[in-house]
N, CA, C and O atoms as a GROMACS GRO file, in nm:
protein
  448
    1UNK      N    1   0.322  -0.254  -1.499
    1UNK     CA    2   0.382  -0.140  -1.433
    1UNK      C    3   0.497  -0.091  -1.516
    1UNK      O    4   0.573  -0.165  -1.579
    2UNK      N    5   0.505   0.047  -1.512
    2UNK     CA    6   0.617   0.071  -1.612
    2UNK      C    7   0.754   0.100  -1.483
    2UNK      O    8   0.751   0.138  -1.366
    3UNK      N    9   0.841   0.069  -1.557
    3UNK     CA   10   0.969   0.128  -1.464
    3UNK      C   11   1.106   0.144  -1.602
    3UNK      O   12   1.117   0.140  -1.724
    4UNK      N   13   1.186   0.162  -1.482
    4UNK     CA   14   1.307   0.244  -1.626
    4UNK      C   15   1.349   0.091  -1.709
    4UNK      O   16   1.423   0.093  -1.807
    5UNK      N   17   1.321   0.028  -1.681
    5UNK     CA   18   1.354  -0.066  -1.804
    5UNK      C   19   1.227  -0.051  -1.906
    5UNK      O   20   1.246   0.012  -2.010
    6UNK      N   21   1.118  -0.098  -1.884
    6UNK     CA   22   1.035  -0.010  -1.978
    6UNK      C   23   1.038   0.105  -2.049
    6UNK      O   24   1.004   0.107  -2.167
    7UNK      N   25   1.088   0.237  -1.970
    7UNK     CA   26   1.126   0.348  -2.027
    7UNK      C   27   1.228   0.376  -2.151
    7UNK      O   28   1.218   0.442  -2.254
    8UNK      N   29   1.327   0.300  -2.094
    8UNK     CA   30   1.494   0.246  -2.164
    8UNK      C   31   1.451   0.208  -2.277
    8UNK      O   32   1.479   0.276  -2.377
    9UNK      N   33   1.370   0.088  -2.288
    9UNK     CA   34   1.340  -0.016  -2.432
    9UNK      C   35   1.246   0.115  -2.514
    9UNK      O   36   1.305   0.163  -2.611
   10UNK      N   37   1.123   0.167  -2.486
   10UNK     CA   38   1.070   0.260  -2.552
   10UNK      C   39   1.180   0.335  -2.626
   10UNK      O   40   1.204   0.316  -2.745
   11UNK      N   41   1.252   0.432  -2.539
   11UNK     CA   42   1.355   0.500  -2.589
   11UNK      C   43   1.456   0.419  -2.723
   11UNK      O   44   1.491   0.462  -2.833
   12UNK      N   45   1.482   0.279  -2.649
   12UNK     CA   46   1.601   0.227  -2.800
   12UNK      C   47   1.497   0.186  -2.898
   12UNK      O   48   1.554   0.160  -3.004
   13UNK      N   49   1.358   0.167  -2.910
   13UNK     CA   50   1.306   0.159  -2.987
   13UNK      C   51   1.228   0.256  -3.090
   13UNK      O   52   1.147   0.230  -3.178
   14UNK      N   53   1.278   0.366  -3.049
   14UNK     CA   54   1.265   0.493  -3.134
   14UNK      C   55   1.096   0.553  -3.067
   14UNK      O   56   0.996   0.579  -3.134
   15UNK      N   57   1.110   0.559  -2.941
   15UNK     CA   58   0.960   0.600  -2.970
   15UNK      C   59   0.972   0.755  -2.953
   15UNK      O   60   1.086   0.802  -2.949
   16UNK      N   61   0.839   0.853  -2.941
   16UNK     CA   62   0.880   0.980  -2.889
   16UNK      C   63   0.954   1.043  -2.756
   16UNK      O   64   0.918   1.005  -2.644
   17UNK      N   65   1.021   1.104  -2.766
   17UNK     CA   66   1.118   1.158  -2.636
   17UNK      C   67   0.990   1.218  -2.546
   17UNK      O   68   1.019   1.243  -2.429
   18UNK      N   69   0.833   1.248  -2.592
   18UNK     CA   70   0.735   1.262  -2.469
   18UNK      C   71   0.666   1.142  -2.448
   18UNK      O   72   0.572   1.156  -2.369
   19UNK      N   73   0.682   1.016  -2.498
   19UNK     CA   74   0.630   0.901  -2.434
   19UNK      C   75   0.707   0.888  -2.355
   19UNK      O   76   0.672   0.878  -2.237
   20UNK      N   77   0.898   0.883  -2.407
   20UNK     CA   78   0.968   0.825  -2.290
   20UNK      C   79   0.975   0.888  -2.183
   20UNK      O   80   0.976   0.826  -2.077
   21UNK      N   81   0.980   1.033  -2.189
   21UNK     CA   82   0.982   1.104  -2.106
   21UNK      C   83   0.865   1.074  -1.949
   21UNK      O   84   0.882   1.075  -1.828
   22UNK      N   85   0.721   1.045  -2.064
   22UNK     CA   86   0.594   1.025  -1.957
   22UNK      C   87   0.601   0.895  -1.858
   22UNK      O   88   0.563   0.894  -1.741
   23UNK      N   89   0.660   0.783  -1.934
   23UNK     CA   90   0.695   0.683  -1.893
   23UNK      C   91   0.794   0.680  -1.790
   23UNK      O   92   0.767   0.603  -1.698
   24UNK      N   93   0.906   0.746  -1.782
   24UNK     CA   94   0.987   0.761  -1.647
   24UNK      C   95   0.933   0.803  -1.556
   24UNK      O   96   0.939   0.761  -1.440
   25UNK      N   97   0.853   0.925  -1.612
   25UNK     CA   98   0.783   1.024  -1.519
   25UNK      C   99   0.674   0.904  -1.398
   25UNK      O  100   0.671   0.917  -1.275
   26UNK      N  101   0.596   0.792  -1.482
   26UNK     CA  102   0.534   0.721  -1.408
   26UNK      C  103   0.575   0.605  -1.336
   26UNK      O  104   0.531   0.537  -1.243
   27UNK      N  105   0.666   0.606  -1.405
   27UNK     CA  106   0.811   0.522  -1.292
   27UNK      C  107   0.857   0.596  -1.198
   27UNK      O  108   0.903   0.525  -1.109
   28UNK      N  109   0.866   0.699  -1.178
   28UNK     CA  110   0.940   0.748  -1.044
   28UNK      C  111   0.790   0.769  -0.950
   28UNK      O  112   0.771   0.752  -0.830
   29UNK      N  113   0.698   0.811  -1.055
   29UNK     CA  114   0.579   0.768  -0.899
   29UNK      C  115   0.552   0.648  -0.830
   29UNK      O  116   0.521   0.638  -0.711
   30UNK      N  117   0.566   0.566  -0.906
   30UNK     CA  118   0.525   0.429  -0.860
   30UNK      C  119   0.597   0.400  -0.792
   30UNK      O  120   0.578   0.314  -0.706
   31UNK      N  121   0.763   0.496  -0.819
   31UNK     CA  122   0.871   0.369  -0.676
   31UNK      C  123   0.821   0.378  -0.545
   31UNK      O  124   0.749   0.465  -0.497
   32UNK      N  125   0.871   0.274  -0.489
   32UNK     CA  126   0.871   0.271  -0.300
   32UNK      C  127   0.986   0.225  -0.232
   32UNK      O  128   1.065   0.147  -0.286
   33UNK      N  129   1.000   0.270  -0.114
   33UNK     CA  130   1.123   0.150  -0.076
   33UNK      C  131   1.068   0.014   0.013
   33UNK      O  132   0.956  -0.020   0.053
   34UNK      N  133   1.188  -0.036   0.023
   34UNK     CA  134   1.076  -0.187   0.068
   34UNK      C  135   1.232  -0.188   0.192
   34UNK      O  136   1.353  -0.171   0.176
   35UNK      N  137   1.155  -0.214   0.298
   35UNK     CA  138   1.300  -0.263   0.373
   35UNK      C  139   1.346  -0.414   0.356
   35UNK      O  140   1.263  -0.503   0.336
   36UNK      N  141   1.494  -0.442   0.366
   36UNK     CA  142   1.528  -0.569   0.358
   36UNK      C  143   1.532  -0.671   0.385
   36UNK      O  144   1.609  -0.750   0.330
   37UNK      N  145   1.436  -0.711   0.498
   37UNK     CA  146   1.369  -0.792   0.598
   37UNK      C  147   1.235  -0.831   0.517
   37UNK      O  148   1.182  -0.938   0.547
   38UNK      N  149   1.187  -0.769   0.438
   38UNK     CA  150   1.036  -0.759   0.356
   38UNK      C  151   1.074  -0.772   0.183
   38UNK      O  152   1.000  -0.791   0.087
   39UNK      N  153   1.206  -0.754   0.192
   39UNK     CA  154   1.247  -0.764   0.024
   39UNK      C  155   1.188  -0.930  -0.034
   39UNK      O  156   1.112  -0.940  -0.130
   40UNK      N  157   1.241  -1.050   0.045
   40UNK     CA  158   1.114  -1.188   0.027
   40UNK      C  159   1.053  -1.196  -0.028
   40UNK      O  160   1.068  -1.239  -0.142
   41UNK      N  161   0.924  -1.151   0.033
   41UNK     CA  162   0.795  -1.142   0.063
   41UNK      C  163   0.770  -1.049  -0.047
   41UNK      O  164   0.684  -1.095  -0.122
   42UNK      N  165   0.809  -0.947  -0.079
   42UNK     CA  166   0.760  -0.867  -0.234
   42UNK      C  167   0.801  -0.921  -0.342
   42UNK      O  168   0.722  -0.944  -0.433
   43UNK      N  169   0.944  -0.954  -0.352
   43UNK     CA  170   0.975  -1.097  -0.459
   43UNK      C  171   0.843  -1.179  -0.477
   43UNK      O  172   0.760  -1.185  -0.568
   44UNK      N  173   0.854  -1.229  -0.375
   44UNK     CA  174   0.764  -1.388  -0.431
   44UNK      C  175   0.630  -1.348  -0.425
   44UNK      O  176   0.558  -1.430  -0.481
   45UNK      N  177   0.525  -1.181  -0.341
   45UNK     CA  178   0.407  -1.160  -0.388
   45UNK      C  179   0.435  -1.133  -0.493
   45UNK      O  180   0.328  -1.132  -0.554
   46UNK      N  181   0.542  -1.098  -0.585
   46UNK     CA  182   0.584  -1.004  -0.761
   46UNK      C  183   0.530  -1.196  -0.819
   46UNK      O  184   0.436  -1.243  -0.883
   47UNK      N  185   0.636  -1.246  -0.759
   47UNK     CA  186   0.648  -1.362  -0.894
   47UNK      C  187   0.487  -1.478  -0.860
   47UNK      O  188   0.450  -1.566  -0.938
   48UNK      N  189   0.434  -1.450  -0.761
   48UNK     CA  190   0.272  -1.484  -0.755
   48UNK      C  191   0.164  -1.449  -0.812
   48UNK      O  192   0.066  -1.520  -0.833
   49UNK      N  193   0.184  -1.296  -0.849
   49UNK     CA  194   0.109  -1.240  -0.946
   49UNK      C  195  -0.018  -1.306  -1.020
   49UNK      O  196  -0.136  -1.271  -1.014
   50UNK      N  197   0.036  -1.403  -1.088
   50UNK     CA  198  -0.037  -1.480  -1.193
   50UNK      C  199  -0.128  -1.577  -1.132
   50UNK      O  200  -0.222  -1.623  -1.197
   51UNK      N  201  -0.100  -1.618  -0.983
   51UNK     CA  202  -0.185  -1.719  -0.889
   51UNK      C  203  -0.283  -1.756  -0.837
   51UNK      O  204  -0.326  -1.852  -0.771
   52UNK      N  205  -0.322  -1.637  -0.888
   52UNK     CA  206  -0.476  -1.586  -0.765
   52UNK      C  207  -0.620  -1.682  -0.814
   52UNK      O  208  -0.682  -1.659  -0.918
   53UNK      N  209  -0.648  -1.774  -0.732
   53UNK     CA  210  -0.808  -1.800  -0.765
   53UNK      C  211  -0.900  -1.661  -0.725
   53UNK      O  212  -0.892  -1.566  -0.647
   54UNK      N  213  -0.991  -1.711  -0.826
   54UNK     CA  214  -1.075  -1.636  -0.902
   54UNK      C  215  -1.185  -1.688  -0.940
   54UNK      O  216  -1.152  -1.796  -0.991
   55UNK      N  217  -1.335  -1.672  -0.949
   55UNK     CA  218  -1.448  -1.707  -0.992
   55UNK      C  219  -1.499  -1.570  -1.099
   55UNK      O  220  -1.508  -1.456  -1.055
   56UNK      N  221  -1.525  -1.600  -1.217
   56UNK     CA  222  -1.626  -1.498  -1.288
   56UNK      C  223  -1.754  -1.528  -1.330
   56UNK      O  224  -1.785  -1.620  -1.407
   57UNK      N  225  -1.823  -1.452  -1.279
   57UNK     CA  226  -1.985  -1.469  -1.306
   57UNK      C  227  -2.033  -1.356  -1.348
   57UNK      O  228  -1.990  -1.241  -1.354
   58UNK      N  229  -2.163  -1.426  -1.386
   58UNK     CA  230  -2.215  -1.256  -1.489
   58UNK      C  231  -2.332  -1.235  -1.452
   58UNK      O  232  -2.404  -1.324  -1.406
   59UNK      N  233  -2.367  -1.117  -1.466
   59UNK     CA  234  -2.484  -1.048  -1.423
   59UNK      C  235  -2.579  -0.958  -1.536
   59UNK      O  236  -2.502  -0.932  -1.628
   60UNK      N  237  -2.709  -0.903  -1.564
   60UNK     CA  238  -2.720  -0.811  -1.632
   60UNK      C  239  -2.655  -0.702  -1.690
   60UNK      O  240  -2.648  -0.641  -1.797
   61UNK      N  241  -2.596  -0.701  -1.541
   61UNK     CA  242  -2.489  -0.558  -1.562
   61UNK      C  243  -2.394  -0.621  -1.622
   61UNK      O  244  -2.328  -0.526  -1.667
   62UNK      N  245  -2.346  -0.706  -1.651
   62UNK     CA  246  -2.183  -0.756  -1.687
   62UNK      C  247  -2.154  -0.857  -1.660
   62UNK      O  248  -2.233  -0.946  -1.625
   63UNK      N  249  -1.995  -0.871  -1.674
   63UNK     CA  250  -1.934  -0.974  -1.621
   63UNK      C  251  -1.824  -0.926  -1.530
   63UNK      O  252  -1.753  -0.827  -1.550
   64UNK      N  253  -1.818  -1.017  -1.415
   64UNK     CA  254  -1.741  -0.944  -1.285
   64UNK      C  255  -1.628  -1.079  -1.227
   64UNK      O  256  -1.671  -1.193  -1.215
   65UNK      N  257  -1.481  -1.041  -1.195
   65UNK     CA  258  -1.438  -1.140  -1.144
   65UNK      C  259  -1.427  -1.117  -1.024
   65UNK      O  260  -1.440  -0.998  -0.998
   66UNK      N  261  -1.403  -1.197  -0.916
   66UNK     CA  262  -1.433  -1.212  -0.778
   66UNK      C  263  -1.283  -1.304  -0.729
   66UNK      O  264  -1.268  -1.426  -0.727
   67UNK      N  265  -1.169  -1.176  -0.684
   67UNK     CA  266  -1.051  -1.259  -0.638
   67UNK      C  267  -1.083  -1.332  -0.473
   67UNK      O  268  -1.102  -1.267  -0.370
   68UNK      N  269  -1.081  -1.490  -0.486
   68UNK     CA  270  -1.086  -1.539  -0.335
   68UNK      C  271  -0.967  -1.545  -0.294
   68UNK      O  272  -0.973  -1.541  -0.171
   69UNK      N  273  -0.846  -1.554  -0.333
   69UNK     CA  274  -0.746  -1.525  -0.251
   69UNK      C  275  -0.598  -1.605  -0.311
   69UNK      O  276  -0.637  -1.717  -0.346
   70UNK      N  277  -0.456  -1.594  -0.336
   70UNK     CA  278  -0.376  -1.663  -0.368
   70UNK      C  279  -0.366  -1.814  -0.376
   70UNK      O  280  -0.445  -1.872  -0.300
   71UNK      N  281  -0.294  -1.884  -0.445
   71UNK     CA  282  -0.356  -2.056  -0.424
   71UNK      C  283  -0.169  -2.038  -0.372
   71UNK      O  284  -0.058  -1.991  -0.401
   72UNK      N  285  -0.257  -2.122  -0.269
   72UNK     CA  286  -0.113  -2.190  -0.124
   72UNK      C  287  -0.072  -2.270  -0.198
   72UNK      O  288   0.047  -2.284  -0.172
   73UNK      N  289  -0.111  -2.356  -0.306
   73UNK     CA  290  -0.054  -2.468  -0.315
   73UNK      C  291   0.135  -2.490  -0.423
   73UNK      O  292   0.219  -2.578  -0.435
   74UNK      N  293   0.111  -2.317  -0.488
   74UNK     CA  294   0.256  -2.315  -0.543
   74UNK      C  295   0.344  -2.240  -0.473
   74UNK      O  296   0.459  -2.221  -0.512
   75UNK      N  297   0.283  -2.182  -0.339
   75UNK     CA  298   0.401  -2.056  -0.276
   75UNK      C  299   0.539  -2.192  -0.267
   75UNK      O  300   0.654  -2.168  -0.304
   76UNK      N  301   0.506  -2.298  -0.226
   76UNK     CA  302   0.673  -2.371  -0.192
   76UNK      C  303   0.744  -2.350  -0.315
   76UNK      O  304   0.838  -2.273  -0.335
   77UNK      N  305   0.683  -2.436  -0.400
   77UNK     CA  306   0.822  -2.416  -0.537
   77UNK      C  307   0.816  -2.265  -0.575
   77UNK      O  308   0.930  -2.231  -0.607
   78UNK      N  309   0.749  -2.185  -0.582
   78UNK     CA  310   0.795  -2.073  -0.618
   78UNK      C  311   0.895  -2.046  -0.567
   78UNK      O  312   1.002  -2.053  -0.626
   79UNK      N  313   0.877  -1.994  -0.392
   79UNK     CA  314   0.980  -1.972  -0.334
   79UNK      C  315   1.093  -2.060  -0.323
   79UNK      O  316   1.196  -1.997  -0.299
   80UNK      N  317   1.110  -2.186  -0.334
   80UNK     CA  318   1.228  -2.215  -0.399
   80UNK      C  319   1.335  -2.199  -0.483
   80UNK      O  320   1.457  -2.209  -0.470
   81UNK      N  321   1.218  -2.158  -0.622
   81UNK     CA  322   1.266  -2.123  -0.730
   81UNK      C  323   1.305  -1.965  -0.757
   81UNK      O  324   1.346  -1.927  -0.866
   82UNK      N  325   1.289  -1.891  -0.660
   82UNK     CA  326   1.362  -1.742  -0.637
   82UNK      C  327   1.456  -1.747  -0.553
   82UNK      O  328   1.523  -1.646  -0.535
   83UNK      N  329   1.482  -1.858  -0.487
   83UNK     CA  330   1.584  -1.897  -0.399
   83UNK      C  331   1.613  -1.809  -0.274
   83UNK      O  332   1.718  -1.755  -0.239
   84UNK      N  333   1.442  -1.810  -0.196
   84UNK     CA  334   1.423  -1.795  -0.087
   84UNK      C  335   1.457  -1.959   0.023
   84UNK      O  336   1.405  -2.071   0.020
   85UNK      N  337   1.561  -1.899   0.104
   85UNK     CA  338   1.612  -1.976   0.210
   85UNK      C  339   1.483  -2.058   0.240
   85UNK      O  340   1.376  -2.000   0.222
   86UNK      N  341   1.479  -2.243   0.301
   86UNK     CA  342   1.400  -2.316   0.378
   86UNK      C  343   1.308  -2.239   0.520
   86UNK      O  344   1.191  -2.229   0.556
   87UNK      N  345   1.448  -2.192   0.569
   87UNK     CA  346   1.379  -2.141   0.716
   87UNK      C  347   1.354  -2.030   0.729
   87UNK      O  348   1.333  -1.979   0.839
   88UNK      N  349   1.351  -1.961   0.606
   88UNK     CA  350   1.276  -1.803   0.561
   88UNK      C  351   1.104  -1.818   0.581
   88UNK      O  352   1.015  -1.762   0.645
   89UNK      N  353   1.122  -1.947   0.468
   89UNK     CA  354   1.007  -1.950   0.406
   89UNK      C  355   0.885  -1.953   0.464
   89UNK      O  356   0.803  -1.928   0.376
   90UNK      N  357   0.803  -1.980   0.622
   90UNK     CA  358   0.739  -2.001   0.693
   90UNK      C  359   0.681  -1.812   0.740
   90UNK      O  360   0.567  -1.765   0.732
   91UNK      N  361   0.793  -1.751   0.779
   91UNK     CA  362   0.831  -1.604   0.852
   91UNK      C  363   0.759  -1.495   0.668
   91UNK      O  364   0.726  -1.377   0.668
   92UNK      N  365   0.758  -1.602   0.527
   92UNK     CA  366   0.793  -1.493   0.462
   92UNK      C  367   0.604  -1.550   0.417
   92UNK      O  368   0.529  -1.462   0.373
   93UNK      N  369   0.564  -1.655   0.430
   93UNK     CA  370   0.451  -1.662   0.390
   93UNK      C  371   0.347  -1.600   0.462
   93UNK      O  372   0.238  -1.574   0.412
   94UNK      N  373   0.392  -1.565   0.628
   94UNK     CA  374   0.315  -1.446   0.705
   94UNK      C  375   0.318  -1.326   0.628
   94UNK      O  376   0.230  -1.240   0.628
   95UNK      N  377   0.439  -1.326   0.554
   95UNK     CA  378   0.436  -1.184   0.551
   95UNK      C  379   0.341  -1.157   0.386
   95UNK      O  380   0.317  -1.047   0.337
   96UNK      N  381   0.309  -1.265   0.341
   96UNK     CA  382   0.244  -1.287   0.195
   96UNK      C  383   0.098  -1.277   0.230
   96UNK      O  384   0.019  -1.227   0.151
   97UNK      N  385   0.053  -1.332   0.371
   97UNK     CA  386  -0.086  -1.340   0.373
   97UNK      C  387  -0.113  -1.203   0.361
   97UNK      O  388  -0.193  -1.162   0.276
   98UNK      N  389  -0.033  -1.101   0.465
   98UNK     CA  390  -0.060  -0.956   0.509
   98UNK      C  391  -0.072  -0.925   0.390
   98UNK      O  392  -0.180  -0.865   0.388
   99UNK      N  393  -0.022  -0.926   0.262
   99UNK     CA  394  -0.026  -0.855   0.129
   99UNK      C  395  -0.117  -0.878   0.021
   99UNK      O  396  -0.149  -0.819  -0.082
  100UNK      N  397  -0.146  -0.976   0.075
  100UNK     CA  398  -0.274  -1.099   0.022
  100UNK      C  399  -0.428  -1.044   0.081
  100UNK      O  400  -0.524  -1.034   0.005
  101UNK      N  401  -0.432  -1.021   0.181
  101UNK     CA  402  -0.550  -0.911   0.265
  101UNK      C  403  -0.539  -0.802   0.242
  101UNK      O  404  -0.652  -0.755   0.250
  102UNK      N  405  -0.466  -0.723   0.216
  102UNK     CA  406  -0.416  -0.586   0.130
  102UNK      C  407  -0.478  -0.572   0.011
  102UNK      O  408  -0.566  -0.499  -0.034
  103UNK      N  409  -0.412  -0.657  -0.026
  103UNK     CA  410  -0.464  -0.662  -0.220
  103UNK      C  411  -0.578  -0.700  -0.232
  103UNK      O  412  -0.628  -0.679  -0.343
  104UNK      N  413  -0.666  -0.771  -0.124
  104UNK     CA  414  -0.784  -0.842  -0.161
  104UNK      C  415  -0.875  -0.700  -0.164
  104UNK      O  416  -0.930  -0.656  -0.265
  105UNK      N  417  -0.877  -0.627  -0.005
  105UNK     CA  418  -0.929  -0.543   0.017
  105UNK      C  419  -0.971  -0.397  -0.062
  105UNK      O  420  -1.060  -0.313  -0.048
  106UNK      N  421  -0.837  -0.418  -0.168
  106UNK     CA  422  -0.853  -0.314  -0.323
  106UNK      C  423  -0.925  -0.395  -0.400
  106UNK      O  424  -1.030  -0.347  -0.441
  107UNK      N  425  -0.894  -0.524  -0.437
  107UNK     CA  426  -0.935  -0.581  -0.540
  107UNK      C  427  -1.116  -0.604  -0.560
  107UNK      O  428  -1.191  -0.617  -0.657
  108UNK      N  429  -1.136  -0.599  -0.387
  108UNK     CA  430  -1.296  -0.629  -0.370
  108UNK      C  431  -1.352  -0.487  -0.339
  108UNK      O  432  -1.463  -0.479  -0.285
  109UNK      N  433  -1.277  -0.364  -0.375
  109UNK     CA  434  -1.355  -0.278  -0.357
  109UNK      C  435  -1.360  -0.200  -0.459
  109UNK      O  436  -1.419  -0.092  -0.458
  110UNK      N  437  -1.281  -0.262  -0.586
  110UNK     CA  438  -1.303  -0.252  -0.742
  110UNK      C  439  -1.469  -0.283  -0.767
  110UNK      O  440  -1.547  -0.229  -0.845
  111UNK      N  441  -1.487  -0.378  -0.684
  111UNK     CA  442  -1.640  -0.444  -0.766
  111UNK      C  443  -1.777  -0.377  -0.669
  111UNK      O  444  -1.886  -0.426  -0.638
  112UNK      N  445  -1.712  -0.239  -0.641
  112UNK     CA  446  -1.859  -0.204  -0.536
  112UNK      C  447  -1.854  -0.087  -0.649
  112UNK      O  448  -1.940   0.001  -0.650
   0.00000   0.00000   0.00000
């Protein structure tokens, strides 16, 4: 995802003033606001990213991956390690599944 730190580094790295330019430009679409009750829960779906089981199998047509769903088994230390509160952490993994069924629901309708 690009955002103004992306934009910023392009810029000190001499690139064209219409890359950087395009690059902000797709940073200000992408923003959202997140309310602060849900700020958590987008942290630690951000720093989960990389988590997701996954099966790839291939077909004539190709090769296709198939997301089954986040692995439960690192949300604790993660969220530790972003230094989400103990008695957050229960209230914030509800709020991970909801985003987790979200994302699945794009991710599995990539492969139709």
């Amino acid at each position: 995802m690009i955002d103004e730190g992306v934009a910023s580094a392009l810029a000190a790295f001499g690139a064209r003033q219409s890359d950087v330019d395009a690059a902000r430009k797709q940073a200000a679409e992408a923003a959202f606001e997140v309310f602060p009750e849900n700020w958590d829960a987008v942290r630690l779906f951000e720093a989960l990213s990389t988590q997701w089981r996954a099966v790839a199998f291939g077909t004539m047509a190709g090769a296709r991956v198939l997301h089954m769903g986040l692995d439960y088994a690192v949300f604790e230390p993660v969220a530790r390690l972003i230094g989400i509160r103990k008695r957050r952490r229960a209230a914030v993994f509800q709020q991970i599944r909801v985003m987790e069924d979200a994302a699945l629901g794009v991710l599995l309708s990539e492969l139709s």
